[in-house]
Residue, then its C-alpha position, 0 to 999 in steps of 0.5 A: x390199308x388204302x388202295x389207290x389206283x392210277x389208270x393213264x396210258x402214259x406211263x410217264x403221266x402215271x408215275x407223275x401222280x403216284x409221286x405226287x400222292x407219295x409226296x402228299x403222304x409222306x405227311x399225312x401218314x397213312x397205309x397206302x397202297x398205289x397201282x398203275x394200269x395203262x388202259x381202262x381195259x385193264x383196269x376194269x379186268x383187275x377190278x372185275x376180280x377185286x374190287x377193293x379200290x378207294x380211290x382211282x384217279x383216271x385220265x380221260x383221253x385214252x385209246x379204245x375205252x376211254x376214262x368216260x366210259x369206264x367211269x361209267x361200266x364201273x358206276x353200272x357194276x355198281x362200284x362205290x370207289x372214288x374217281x377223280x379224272x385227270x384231263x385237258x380238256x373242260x369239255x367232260x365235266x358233265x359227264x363227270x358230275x353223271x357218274x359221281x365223280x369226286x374231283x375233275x382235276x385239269x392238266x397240268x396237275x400240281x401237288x397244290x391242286x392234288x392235295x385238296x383232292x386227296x385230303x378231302x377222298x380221305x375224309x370221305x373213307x374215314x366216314x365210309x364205315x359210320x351208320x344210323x343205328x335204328x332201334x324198331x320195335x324189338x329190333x336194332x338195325x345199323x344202317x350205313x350212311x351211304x346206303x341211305x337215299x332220304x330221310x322223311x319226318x311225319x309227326x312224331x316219327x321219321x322214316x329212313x328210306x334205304x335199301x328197305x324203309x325203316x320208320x323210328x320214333x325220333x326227331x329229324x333233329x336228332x337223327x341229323x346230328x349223326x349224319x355226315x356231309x354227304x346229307x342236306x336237309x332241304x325242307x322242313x320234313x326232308x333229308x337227302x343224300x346228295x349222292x343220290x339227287x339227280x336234278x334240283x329244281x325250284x320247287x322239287x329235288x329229283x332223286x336218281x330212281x325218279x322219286x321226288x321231294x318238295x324243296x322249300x323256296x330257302x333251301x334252294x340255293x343252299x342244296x345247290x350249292x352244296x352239290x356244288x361243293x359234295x361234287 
């Protein structure tokens, strides 16, 4: 079961979504669970108490906390639900990209606009649960996709750098065939998850703990837009 959530003050606005998401299902299939909550507030104390939420789709324009700022108190918590703002304005969208928003959809949103979204946040829950499974030394070790930051060739062996490191003698080719598209390789030697990068230079991608990782001059254009499309 997938649960969906809508945070808007306006109620009407919030029963427009939900049906818009309930038509958008009725072909798509799956179990679905969809709740409303008519302020930031009370959607952050819901989740402080269960924080099982795929998916939120989020206004921006709200009275006392806005969808900014709870976007941001969640990211802080360290939550990994999608959020797809809904609003007026374009004034926001940096602050989205901030704190990995899925989708920025602007008003008035449409079921031509909203489905995209949507088949592309369930594509993004159907991989959640793949991993690398790294066989070092005597020990096997499952390490899931969205955990990984990079991966880093030298010589014959390549280390995955993840909550811990973990170095196994196989091919950055190999290892990249298991990947999803949440990962571009940006030089010879280097793999990142795009989740993870902060800043894309001409000569370096700077990861969000500070680390930084050389970028061949081809791959450029290439990871930028990728970001582009993964955002």
């Amino acid at each position: 079961m997938y649960r969906f959530a809508i945070c808007d003050d306006a109620a009407a606005d919030a029963d427009y979504i939900k049906s818009l998401i309930l038509e958008w299902n009725r072909e798509a299939g799956h179990p679905l669970r969809i709740e409303s909550y008519p302020s930031a507030e009370a959607f952050l104390f819901a989740y402080e108490d269960d924080d099982s939420v795929d998916v939120l789709f989020l206004d921006i324009e709200m009275k006392e906390m806005s969808g900014v700022e709870l976007a941001g108190r969640l990211r802080e918590m360290g939550a990994g639900l999608q959020i797809v703002f809904i609003t007026g304005y374009m004034d926001y969208i940096e602050q989205g990209y901030d704190v990995e928003a899925l989708h920025y959809l602007l008003k008035p949103v449409t079921g031509e606009k909203l489905r995209p979204v949507l088949d592309r946040a369930m594509k993004r829950l159907s991989a959640r649960g793949k991993a690398l499974l790294l066989i070092c030394g005597s020990a096997t070790t499952r390490v899931p996709l969205h955990e990984i930051r990079y991966l880093e060739v030298l010589r014959n062996y390549v280390t995955v750098y993840a909550d811990e490191a973990y170095t196994v003698k196989r091919t950055l080719k190999e290892l990249e065939r298991e990947l999803d598209e949440s990962f571009y390789k940006i030089h010879r030697s280097y793999i990142v998850n795009l989740r993870f990068v902060k800043q894309v230079a001409k000569t370096a991608v700077t990861l969000k703990d500070g680390t930084q990782l050389p970028l061949s001059g081809k791959a450029y254009k290439g990871v930028n837009r990728a970001m582009i499309a993964y955002f």
